[in-house]
N, C-alpha and C positions, 0 to 999 in steps of 0.2 A: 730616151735611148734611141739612138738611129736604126732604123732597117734597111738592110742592104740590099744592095739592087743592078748589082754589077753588070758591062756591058761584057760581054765573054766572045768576041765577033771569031768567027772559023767553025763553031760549033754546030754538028746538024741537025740539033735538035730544033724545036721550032722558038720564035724569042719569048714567049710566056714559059715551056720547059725550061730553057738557059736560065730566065730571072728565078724562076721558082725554086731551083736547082739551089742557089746559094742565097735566098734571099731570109737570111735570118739575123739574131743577134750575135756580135764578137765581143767578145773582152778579150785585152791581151794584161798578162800578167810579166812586165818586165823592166826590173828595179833598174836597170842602167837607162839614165834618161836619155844619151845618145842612141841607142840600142831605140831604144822605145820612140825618139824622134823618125830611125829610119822605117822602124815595119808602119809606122803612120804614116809617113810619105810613100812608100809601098802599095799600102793598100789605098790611097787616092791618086795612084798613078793611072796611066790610057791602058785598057784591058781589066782592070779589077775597081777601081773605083768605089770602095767604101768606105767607111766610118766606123770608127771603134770606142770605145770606153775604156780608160784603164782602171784596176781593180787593183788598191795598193795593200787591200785584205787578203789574202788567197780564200780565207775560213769564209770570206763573205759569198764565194763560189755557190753556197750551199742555197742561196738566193734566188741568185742568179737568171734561174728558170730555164723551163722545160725545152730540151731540142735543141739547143745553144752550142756556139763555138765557142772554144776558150784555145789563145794561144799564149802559150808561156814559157818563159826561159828556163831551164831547167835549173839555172843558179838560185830561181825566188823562191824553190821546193822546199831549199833547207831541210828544217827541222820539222814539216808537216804531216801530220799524222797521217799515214796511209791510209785512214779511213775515210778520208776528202774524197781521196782518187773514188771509192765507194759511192759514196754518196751523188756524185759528178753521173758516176755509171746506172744508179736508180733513177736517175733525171734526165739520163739521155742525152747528158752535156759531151759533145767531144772535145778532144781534147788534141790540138796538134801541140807536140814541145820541137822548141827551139834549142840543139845541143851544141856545147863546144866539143874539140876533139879527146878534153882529158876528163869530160862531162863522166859523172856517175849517177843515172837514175836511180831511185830505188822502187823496186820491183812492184808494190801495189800499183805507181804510175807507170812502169813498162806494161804492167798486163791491162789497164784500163786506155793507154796513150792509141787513139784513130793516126799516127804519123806522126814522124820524128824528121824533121828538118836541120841539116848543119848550118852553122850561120856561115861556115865558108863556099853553099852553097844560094846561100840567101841573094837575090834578084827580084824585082817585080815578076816573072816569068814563071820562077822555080815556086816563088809564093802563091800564084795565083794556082799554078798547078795543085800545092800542095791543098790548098783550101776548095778547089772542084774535086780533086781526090775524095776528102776527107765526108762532104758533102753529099759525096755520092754514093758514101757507104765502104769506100776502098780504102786498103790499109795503103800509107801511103808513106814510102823511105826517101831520103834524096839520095844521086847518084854518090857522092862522096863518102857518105853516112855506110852506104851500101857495101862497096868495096873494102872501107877498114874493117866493118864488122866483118866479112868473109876473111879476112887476108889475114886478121891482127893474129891469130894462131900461126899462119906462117912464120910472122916476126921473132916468135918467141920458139922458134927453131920445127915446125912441124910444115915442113911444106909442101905433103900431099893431100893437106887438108879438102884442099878445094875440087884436086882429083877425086876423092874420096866419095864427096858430096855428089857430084855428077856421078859416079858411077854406082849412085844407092836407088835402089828400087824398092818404093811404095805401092801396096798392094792399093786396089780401086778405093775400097773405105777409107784408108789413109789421104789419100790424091779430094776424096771429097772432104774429110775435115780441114787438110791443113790449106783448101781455097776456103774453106769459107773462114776459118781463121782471120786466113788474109784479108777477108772484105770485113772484119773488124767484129764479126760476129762474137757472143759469149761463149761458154760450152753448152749452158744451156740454152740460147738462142740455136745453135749449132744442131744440139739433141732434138732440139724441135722440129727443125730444119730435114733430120734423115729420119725421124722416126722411130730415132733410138734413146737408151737410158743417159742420164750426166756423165754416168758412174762410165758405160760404155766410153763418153767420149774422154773421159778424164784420160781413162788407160788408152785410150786410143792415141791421144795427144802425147803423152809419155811413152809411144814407143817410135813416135817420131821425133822426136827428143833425142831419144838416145839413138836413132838411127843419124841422123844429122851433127849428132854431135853437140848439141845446144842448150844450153842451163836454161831459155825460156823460151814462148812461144814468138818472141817479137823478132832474135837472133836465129829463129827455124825461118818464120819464115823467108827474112832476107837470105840466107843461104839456097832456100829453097829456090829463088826467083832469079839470084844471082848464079846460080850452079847450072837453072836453066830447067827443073824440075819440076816449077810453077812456072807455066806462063802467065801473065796478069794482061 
């Protein structure tokens, strides 16, 4: 398997942080071979320059190993047992998915997913972005991705949703869990993080839920970022 070793030029770190930063294993998981021809010409384009493996198993994910990228189309999920997304998250495997706009995740892989990228955002630019994101511990949405998630309550007739969201006030504990959310932490990564119980940040989580208006942690926090309440 290849190790990656990308050239990331703009960046201030110094070029052993830059290589260190992303230099791990990919697998991309995605059944459409055109689809799969372009993220492979992608990632060996000028700026990100890597090498992937494809993985026509999803289950063989469980392999894989420790600290790993995986990017995958959200079409190859199907019918797979949410306890993948599980097991992925005991291993430390991230996980960026690639969405279309009538895509439906289901929910084990929204709460385990490091970033979700639309593929009508997909670019060598927006990708490499996505994979230093992800890399670097940050939850990471594309611009497009972003805005339907906030808007699509508008569409279906509520259109001071987004007023709503901007004009909601999070107490300081709240303002600490839902960044560190964003940086892809767990809840008990999180709990660790402030010093507090699971149990604490579960409830704490669910009342940012319901303050935002959002069935899960992935849809808070693009409203939150998008509304302007997170700055990332």
């Amino acid at each position: 398997m290849d190790y990656l070793t990308p050239d990331i030029p703009g960046r201030r770190a110094s070029p052993q942080a830059g290589r260190s930063l992303l230099q791990a294993e990919i697998a991309l998981i995605i059944e459409d071979d055109i689809r799969r021809y372009s993220i492979e010409g992608m990632l060996r384009s000028p700026g990100i320059q890597l090498t992937a493996r494809s993985i026509t198993d999803i289950e063989d994910l469980s392999a894989f190993g420790y600290g790993r990228l995986v990017i995958l189309d959200s079409s190859a999920l199907g019918s797979v047992p949410g306890e993948i997304a599980e097991k992925l998250r005991i291993q430390n495997i991230q996980v960026l998915i690639l969405v279309d706009s009538a895509d439906v995740v289901e929910q084990a892989w929204v709460d385990h997913a490091n970033g979700f990228l639309d593929w009508a955002d997909l670019r060598p630019e927006t990708l490499r972005e996505a994979i230093v994101d992800v890399k670097a511990g940050r939850f990471h949405v594309s611009a497009t991705l972003a805005r339907r998630s906030v808007t699509a309550p508008d569409q279906a007739g509520d259109d001071t949703t987004s007023k709503r969201a901007a004009a909601i006030a999070l107490t300081a504990r709240e303002h600490q869990v839902l960044r560190l959310i964003a940086e892809g932490l767990s809840n008990r990564q999180v709990a660790r993080s402030l010093s507090i119980s699971e149990h604490g940040v579960k409830r704490t989580v669910g009342i940012i839920l319901a303050k935002l208006n959002c069935p899960n942690r992935t849809l808070a926090v693009v409203r939150a970022i998008e509304s302007g309440i997170l700055a990332m």
